[in-house]
N, C-alpha and C positions, 0 to 999 in steps of 0.2 A: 447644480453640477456645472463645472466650467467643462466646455465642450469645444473642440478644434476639428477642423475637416480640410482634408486636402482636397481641393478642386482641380477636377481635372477637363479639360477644355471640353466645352460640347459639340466640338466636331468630332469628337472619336466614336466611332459609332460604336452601340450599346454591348450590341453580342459582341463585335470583334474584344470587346473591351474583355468582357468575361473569358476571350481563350488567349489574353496576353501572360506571357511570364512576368514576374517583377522587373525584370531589368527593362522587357520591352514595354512596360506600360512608364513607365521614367523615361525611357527615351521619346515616348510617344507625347507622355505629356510637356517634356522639352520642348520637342518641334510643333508640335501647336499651339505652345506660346507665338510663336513666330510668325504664326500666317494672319495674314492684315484683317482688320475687324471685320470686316464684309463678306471675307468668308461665307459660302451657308453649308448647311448640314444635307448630306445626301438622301435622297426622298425615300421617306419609309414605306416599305413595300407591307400592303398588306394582305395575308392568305385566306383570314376567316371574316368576310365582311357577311354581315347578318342583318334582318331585317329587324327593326325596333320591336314589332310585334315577335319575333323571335327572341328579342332580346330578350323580354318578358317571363318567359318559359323555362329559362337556363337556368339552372343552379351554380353556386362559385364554385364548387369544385370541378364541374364540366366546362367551367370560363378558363381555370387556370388550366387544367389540359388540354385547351387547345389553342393554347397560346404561348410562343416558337418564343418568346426572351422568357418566360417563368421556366419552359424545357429546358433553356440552356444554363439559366442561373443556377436549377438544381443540377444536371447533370457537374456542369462544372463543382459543386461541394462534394459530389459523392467521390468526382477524381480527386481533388484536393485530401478528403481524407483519407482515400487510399493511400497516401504520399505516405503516411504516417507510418516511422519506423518500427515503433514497438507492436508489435502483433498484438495483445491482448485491445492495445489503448485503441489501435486501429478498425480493430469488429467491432467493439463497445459502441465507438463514434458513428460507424456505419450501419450499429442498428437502431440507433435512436434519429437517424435523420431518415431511416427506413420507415420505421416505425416510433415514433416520438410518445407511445404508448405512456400515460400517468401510473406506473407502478407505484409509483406510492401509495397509492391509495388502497394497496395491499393493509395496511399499516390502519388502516380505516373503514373497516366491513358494518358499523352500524355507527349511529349515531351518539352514545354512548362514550368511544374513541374520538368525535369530531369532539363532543364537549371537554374531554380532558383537554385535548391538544390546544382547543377555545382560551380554556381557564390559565394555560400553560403558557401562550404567546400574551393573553392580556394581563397577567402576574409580569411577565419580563418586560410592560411597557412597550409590544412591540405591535398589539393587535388592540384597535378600540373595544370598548366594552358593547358596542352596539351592535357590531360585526354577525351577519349570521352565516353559519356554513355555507351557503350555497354561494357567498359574497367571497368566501378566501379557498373554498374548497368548491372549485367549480363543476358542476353536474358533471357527471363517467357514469356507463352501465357499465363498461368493461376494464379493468385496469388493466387490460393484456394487449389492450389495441388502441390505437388514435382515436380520438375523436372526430378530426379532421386531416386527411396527410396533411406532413410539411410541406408539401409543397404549392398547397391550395388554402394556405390560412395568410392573413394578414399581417404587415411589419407591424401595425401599430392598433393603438385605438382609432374609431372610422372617422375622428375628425384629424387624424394625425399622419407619422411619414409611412410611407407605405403599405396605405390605407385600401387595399382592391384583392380582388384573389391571385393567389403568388406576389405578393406583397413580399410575405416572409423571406422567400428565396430569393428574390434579387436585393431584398436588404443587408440579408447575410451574407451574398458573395461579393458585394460592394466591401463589406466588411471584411471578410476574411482577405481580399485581395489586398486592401488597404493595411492589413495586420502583416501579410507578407511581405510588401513593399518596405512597411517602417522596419520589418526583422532584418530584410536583406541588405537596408540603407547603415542600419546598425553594425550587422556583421564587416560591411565593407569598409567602413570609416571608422569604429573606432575596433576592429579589429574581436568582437569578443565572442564567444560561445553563448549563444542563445540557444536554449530548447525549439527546434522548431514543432514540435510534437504536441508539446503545451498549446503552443500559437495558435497550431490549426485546430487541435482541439477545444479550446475554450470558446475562440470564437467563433467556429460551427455552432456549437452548441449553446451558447450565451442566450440564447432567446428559444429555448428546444420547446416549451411548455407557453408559446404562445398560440399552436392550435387549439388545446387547452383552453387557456384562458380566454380568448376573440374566436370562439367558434361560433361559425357563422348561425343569424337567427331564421327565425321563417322568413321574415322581411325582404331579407338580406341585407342587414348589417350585422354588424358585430357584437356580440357579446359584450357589455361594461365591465372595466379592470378593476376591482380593487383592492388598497393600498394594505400592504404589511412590512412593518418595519420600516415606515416614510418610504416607500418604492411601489412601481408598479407590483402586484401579486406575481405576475411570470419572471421576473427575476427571483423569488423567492424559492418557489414552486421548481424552479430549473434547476436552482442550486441542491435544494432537496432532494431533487430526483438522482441526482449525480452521488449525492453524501447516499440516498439508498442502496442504490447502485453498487456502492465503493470502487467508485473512479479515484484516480490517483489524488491525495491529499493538494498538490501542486496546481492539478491543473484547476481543482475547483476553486484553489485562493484567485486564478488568474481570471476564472471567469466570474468569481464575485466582482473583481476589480472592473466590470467593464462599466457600469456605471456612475463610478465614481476612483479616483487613483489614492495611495494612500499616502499622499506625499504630504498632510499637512496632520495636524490631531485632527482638525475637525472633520474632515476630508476620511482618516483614515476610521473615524468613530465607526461612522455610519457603513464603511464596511463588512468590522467584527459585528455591528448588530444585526445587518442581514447575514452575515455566518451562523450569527447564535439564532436566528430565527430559522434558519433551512434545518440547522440542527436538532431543533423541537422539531419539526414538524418531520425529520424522518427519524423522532425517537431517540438522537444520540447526543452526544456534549461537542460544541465546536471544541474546549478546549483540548479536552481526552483526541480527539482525532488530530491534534495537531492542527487544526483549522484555523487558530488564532494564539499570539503565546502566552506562556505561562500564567503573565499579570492580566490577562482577558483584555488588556488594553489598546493592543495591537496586533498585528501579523508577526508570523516567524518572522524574526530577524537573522541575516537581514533580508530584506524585503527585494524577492526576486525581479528581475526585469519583464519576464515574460507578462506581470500583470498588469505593467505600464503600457506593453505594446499593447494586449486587449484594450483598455482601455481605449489606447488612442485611435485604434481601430472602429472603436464603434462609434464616429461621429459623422459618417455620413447623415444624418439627422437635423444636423446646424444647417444642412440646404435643404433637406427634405421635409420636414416639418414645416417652413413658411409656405413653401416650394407647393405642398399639399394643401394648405389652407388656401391660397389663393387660389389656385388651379381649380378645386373643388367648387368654388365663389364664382369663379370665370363658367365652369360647366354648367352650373346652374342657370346663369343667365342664357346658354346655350341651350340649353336645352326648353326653356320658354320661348326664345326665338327658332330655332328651325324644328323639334320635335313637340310642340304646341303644349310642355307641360304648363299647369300653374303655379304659384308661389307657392300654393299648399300641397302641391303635388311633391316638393323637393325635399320634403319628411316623411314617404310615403317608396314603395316598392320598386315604383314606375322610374322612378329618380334614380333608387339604391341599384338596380337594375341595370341601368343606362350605366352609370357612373363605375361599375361593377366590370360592366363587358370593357367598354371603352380602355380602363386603365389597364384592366387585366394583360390587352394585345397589345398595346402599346407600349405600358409603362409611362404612371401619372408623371413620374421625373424625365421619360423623353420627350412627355408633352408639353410639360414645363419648359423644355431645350428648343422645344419646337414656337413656342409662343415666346420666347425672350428672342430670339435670333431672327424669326422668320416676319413675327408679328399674330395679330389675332386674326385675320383671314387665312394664312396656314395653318393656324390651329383648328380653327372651325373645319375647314376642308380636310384635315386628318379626321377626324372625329365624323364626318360626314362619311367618310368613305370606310370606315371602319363600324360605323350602326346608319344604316340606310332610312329614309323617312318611309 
């Protein structure tokens, strides 16, 4: 996937960032082009500093509650979709970011149902033959509740971008802001009618079924992703949920689109294929739904804009992803120098833990803002004063 990110300066600080409007994060990001390299970023205040041996004890979901950028990333999506014009589209969105409950899995009350659906996605080429339920149909006692809130599950896989608890929510408000920003830059320059309804709603929800799939382990890591229809399972699994649902036919093409844009054949292939695989998987035909057209070859034509903006929305990843590998590489070595783990300690709880609390209150991407601008003795000393020896 070809992936583009708009960067915006790391002097603007993090929350302020998540309660700008579009026009005011444009202006924002203007004038801090401007201010001279030397610059540095205002010192992060921190409210829950804890002792290592506490850190220990914590669970991720009690890490991401009590940590004031995961509060503000979610609070800011629930307002954003309240924005949403159409009434039905608007509770729909706000109950799945409420509750990101796997309904689907209505659809699947024994095993039986997982094997058809098995036989079903690897006939269409779209699930390996080796695949076992628990690998594409991720553990649920309950199909009527989360497994984990959204707002305490991870953006990514634990080697990847936002990789800690409330991961998810500051990757989606990054996201959605960025989806505004491109909607409002469109609106005003070339003058056109965009859905903004779609916008928010797709890319709220583009990643709804990654507590699902990255729910956190005893360890405290993550859950392992895998692949259907060449893509992570929570794109698949998301889209599904949406076609069960019967969310609007529009929005789900927009948020198949965030993955990849349909602007070339090969580009747009791999789209209709994750259409037709969310489509098996909650029992209906992508082409019958209007989901892809006539000749199963493409999308409706023609092919709306709102799914370009998703797209282009979700690449805060192009910095977040190295941005995370590193970062995690740098904590590691941090964490054998001032909290005395070992090299074999850093695949082990004591590690996931440390690495867990730290990102969660900070946020791995302002720690990353914080060691490229300040250097690695401010990073240390954030991280020091955020889990105590």
């Amino acid at each position: 996937m070809t992936k583009q990110n708009e960067i915006i300066s790391s002097n603007c600080n993090r929350r302020d960032f998540l309660k700008m409007s579009a026009g005011a994060m444009a202006a924002m990001a203007t004038a801090a082009c401007a201010f001279p390299a030397t610059a540095k970023a205002m010192p992060m205040k921190i409210n829950n500093t804890i002792s290592f041996r506490d850190c220990l004890t914590m669970d991720p979901v009690t890490m991401a509650e009590k940590s004031s950028h995961v509060k503000s990333a979610f609070e800011f999506l629930l307002k954003t979709a309240n924005e949403i014009a159409d009434a039905n589209l608007r509770r729909s969105t706000l109950e799945i970011l409420r509750n990101p409950a796997p309904r689907l899995m209505e659809l699947y009350p024994s095993d039986t149902e997982k094997e058809y659906i098995k036989q079903r996605l690897i006939n269409a080429n779209l699930l390996k033959p080796s695949a076992s339920y628990d690998e594409f149909l991720p553990p649920c006692k309950d199909s009527s509740h989360a497994v984990i809130p959204f707002y305490s599950a991870p953006g990514s896989g634990y080697a990847s971008h936002h990789s800690y608890p409330g991961g998810l929510a500051t990757h989606v408000a990054v996201n959605v802001k960025t989806a505004l920003g491109i909607f409002q830059a469109y609106k005003d320059v070339y003058g056109t009618s965009v859905n903004r309804d779609i916008v928010i709603a797709a890319q709220s929800l583009h990643d709804l079924h990654k507590p699902w799939v990255f729910q956190w382990q005893k360890d405290g890591s993550s859950r392992t992703e895998y692949l259907i229809a060449g893509t992570g399972s929570h794109h698949i699994l998301s889209l599904a949920e949406l076609i069960h649902r019967r969310f609007p036919v529009d929005v789900i093409i927009a948020q198949a689109c965030a993955h990849n844009h349909p602007g070339t054949t090969e580009d747009e292939r791999e789209i209709v294929n994750w259409l037709n695989a969310a489509a098996i998987l909650a029992n209906q035909d992508a082409k019958s739904l209007g989901l892809i057209a006539a000749d199963s070859k493409t999308l409706p034509i023609p092919r709306r804009v709102e799914g370009f903006i998703t797209h282009l929305g979700d690449h805060d990843w192009v910095l977040s992803v190295p941005a995370a590998k590193w970062l995690i590489a740098k904590l590691g070595e941090i964490s054998q120098s001032v909290y005395h783990l070992t090299p074999a300690d850093l695949q082990t709880e004591k590690f996931y833990a440390l690495r867990n609390y730290v990102f969660s209150q900070a946020t791995l991407e302002q720690l990353y803002l914080i060691w490229t601008n300040e250097g690695e003795t401010a990073l240390v000393n954030t991280v020091k004063s955020i889990v105590t020896i």
